[in-house]
N, C-alpha and C positions, 0 to 999 in steps of 0.2 A: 844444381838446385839442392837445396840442403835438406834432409829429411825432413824437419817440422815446417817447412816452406811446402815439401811434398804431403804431409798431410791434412796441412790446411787449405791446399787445392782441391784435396780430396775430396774435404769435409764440405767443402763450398759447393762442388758439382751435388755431391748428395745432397745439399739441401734448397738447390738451386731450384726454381718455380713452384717456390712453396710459402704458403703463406703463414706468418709468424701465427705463434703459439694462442696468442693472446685478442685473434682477431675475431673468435664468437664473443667473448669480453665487452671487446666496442663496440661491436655490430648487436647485442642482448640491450647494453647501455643507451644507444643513439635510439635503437628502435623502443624503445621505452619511452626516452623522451620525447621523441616526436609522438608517439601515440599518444601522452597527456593530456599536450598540446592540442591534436585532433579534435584528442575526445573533451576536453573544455572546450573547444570552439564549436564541436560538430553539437553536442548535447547542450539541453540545458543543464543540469547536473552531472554530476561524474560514476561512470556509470562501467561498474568493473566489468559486464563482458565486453561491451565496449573496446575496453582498454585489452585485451588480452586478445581478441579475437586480432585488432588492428596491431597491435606490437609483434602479434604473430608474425600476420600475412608482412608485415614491415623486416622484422627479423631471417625469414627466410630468403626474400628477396634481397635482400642486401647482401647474404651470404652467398648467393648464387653470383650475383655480378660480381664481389669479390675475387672470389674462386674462379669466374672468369677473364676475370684482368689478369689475377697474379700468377694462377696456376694455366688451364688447359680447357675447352671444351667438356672433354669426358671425365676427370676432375669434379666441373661445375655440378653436372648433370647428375653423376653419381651423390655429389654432396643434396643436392637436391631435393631427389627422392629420400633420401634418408632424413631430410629433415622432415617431408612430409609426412613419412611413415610414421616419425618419431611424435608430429604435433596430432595425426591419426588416432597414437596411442592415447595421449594427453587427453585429447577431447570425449575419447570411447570411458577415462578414467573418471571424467569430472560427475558423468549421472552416478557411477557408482558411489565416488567420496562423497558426495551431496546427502543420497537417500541414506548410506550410513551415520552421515553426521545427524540426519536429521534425526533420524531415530534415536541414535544414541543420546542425544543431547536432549530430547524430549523425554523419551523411555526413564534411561538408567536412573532419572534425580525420583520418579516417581516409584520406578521398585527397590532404591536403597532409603527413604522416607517411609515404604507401606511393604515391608516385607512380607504382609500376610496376603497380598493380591494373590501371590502364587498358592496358599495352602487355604482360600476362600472362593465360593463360587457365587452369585448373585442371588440366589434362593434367599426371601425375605428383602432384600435388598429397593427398596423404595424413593419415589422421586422428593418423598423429604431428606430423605439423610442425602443427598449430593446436593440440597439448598441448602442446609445444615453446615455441609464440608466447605461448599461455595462462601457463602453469607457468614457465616460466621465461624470457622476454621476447625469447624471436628476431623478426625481423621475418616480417612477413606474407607469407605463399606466396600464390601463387596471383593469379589477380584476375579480368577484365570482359570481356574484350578478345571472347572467344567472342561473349556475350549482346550486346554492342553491336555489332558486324560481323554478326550474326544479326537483331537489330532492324532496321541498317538497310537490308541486302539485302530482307528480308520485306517489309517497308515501301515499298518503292522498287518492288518489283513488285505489290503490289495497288493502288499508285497509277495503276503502267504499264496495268492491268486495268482498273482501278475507271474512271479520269480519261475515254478518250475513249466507254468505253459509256456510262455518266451524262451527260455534254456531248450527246451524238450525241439520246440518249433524251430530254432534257430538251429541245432542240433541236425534235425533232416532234411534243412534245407543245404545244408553245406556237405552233410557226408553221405547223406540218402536221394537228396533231391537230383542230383543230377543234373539240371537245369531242364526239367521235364516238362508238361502245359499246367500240371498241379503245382511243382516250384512256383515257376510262374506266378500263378494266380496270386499265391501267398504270399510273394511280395508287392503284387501288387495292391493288394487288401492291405498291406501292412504301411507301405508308402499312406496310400490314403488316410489310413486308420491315424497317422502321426500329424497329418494336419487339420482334423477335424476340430472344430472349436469345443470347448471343454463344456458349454451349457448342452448340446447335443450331447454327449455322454452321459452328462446325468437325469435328461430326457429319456436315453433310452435303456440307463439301470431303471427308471423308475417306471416305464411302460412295462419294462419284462417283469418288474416286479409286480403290478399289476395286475399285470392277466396271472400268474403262478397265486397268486390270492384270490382272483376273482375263480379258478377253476377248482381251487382249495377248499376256502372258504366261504365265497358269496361275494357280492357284488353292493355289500352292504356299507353305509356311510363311516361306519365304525373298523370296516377291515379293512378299507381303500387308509384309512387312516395309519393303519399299524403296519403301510409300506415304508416310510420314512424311517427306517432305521441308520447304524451305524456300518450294520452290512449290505444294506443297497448302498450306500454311501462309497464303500471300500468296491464293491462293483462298481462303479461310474468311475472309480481314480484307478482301477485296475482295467480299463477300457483304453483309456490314458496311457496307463505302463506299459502296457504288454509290447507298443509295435517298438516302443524305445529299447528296450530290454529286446527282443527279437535282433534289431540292427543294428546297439552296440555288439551283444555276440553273435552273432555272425561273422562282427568283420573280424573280433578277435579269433574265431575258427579260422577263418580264412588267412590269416595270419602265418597260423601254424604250417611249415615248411612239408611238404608232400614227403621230401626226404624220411623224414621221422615216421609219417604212420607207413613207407614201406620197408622202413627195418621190422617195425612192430611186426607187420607182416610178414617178411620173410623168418621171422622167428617159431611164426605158426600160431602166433597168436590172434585171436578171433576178433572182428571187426569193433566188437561191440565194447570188446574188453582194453581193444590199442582207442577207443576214443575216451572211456571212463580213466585208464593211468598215463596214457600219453600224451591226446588233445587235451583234452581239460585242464589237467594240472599245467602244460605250458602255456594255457591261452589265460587259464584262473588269473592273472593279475590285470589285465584288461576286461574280463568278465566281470569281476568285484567294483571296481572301477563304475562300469557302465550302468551295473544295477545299482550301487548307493548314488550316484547321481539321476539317475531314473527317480528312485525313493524321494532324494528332495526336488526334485522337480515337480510332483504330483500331491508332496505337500502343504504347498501354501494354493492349492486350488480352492477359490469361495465357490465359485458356480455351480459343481455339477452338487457341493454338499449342502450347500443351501438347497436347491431343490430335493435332494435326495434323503437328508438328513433332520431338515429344519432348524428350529433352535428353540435351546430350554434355556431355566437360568438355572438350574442343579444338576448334580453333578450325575452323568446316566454309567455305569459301570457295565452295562447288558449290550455288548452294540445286536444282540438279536428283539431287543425288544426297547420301544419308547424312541422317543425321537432324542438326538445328541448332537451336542453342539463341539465346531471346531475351533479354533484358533482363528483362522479369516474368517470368518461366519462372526464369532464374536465380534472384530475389531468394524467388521463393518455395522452389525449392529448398532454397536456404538456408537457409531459417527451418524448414521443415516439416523437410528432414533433414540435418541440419548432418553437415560433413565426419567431426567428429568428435563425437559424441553426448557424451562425457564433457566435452568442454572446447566450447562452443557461440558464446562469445563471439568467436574466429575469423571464424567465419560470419556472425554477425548482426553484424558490422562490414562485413562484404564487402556485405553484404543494406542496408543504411544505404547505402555509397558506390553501389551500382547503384542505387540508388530516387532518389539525388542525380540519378545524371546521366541517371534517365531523366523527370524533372524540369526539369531543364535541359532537353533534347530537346524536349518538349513545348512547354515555356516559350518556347523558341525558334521554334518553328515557328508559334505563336502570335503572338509580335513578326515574322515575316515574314510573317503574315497581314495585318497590319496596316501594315506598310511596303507591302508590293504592293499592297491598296486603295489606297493614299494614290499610289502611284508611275502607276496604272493607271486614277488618276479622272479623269473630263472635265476639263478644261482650262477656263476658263472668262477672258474677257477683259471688259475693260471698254468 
């Protein structure tokens, strides 16, 4: 046998019960076509999920019998799941691409036409000027400026609440706790506390608010009034944080290698002082992590600040005093009761550019969650 005869034997057993390159290709192709077909026949009209859902379940399956003709049983099965995992993803993708396309494509054409939405608040802002904008094309009154200055104050104080009791509590439960009946408890309060519905929490910022007024103050129509602030607001979304921020750090404590705090220890260094330079700085890029996604997570809540907060249409800069309005609080306004009932379109443009940029917000704080892990992970050398 001549060598190139010898490696092209070779080359044949390696690539022996295996199916050519090109075979998801035909198998993507056919199941497309046949799905058309279906879905003109099955629908009266042509009807994209239709098409995508049946092309799928068409696609995978052809690729499983392929795979097991050409190849192997465990081949097949492996190829399989992987597709499903993979159409899994696909499907988990499409409400995301959807609610960002909607917005953006709603949003952005109305804050790059009305640049002043963001540096105007609704104060004066009347249901003739959006018949006006409507009927006859004036530009857009009105704008954001209240609900975004209100989200981010609110926001900024149930982090200022939320941040060091979560840290502090997660803290004792991992290096103090011990796993004692009071551990215990606090995680069991804290489990709870994570799936409580967010209208319960700002029922019961505003009951404590309440009684702290009526023992204060009086029990008068005008003080029951001036509970509505921006800081029972920021208590109801820090009711919200804390158990999140408790059980991302924790688990980042827990993380941390027992190794480490017993060199600290055997150094002679004091318990309190091997958790502030040893734990924390190793666990700090999971901890950063867990609290800015805490943060936007408790930011686009309408519930507990509608009850807690109400809503104005000028802009409140005091969150201890007057009632303030947020970002969701706004967009739903807008939708449930537009400025002007007759002409709506107004509003439900204003409600598109605040859902934008409390999207953005989010989006954001998310991409800083992820810069700080990466900015705040061990360092590692060669």
């Amino acid at each position: 046998m001549t060598p190139q005869t010898h490696q092209k034997s070779r080359l044949d057993s390696l690539t022996a019960h295996r199916k050519p390159t090109w075979t998801w290709m035909a198998a993507a192709a056919g199941s497309a076509i046949l799905s058309l077909l279906i879905t003109l026949v099955a629908f009266e009209s042509f009807s994209v999920i239709g098409f995508g859902v049946i092309a799928g379940v068409l696609f995978v399956g052809s690729m499983y019998v392929v795979s097991r003709v050409l190849e192997d049983r465990l081949k097949a099965t492996d190829e399989l799941w992987r597709h499903l995992v993979w159409t899994s993803f696909i499907v988990a993708l499409i409400p995301l691409i959807s609610v960002i396309w909607s917005v953006v494509s709603q949003g952005l054409p109305t804050l790059i036409s009305n640049p002043g939405l963001l540096t105007a608040d609704m104060a004066g802002v009347a249901g003739a000027d959006d018949i006006a904008t409507q009927n006859e094309g004036a530009s857009l009154q009105g704008g954001i400026l209240h609900g975004l200055v209100g989200t981010i104050m609110i926001t900024l104080m149930a982090s200022v609440i939320s941040i060091p009791v979560g840290l502090f509590a997660s803290i004792y439960l991992t290096e103090y706790g011990n796993r004692n009946a009071f551990s215990r408890g606090i995680r069991f309060f804290v489990d709870v506390m994570t799936g409580i519905p967010s209208i319960v929490a700002g029922l019961f910022a505003f009951a404590g608010m309440t009684l702290i007024v009526e023992l204060t103050i009086g029990s008068s129509p005008q003080a029951l009034q001036s509970v509505k602030t921006g800081f029972t607001a920021a208590i109801a979304l820090s009711v919200l944080m804390i158990p999140v921020v408790v059980r991302s750090t924790e688990e980042m404590l827990q993380v941390v290698a027992d190794e480490l705090r017993e060199a600290s220890y055997a150094l002679g260094v004091r318990k309190w002082r091997t958790i502030m330079k040893v734990v924390l700085p190793t666990a700090m890029s999971g901890i950063a992590s867990g609290v800015t996604l805490a943060i936007a997570r408790v930011a686009g809540e309408t519930a507990p600040i509608l009850v807690t907060a109400g809503y104005v249409a000028m802009t409140n800069w005091n969150p201890f005093s007057e009632w303030m309005t947020a970002l969701p609080v706004f967009i739903y306004r807008q939708l449930i009761n537009p400025t002007a009932p007759a002409a709506g379109d107004p509003s439900t443009a204003r409600a598109w550019a605040g859902a934008l940029v409390l999207i953005v917000i989010v989006m954001g704080l998310n991409l800083a969650a992820r810069a700080i892990a990466k900015y705040f992970a061990p360092k590692t050398g060669k």
